[in-house]
N, C-alpha and C positions, 0 to 999 in steps of 0.2 A: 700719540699712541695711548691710546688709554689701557684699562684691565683687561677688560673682555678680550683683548686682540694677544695682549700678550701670553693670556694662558691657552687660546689657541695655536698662536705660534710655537709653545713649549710640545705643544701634545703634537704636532704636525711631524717631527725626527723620531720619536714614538712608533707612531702608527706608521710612517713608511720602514723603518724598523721591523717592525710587525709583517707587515706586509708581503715585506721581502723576505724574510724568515719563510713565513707560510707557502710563498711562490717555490724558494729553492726546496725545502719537504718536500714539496707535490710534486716537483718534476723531479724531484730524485728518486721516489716509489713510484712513478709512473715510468720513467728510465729502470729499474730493477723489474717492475713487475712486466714489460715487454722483452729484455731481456730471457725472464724466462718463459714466458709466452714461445718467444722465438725456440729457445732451445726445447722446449717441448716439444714444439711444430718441426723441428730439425729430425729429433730422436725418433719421431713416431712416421717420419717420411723416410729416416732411413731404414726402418723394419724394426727398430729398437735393438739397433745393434750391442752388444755385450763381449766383454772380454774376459781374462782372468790375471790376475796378478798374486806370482808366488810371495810367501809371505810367511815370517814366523810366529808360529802359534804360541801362546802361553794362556794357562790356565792358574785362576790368583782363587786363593782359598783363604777365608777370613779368618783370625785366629784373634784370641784374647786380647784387651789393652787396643784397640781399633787399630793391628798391624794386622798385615796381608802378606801373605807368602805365595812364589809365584813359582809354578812348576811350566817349564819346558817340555811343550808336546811335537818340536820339530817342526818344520816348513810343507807347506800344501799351497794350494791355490784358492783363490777367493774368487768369486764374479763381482765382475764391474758394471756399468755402464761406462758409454763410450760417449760422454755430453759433459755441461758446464756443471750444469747441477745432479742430487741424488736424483734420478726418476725409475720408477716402477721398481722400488724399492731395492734400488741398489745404486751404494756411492760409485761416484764418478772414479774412474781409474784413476785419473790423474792425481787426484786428490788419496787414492790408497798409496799409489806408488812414492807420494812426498812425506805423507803420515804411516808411516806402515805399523805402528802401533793403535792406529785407529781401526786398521783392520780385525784387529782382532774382538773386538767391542764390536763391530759389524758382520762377524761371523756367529755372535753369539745371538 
């Protein structure tokens, strides 16, 4: 076995290394970006159906010293969509009902 063999045997776990890296990337943004392909195609065959989920509101007002104070405006309703992801500019219900303080950063 001489050099030459050995320094391409070194770089050969390397580059399948590499390789493989690059393969699982791609089929995992190719998995995500079908997924939401699919849910698009879902949302917009079923009429782009939407909901509402009640929710409590707060209004934060910024004060001195980079503290924030937060005033209480009561519970209302929010529009949702009814899918995986946000689409046509509104979070997914699912996702307000498990964060219900992201609702309120999505009403603003």
């Amino acid at each position: 076995m001489n050099a030459h063999q050995t320094r391409q045997s070194g770089r050969l776990p390397a580059q399948l290394i590499l390789r493989w890296t690059a393969f699982v990337l791609l089929g995992t943004l190719a998995a995500a970006a079908l997924t939401y392909l699919g849910d698009t195609g879902v949302y917009l065959l079923r009429g782009q159906p939407t909901d509402q989920v009640i929710v409590s509101r707060y209004m934060s007002a910024p004060l001195k010293g980079d503290k924030t104070e937060y005033f209480y405006e009561g519970t209302g309703p929010i529009s949702c969509s009814k899918s995986i992801f946000p689409q046509s500019g509104w979070q997914p219900c699912w996702y307000l009902r498990k964060h219900p303080l992201a609702a309120e950063q999505a009403a603003l």
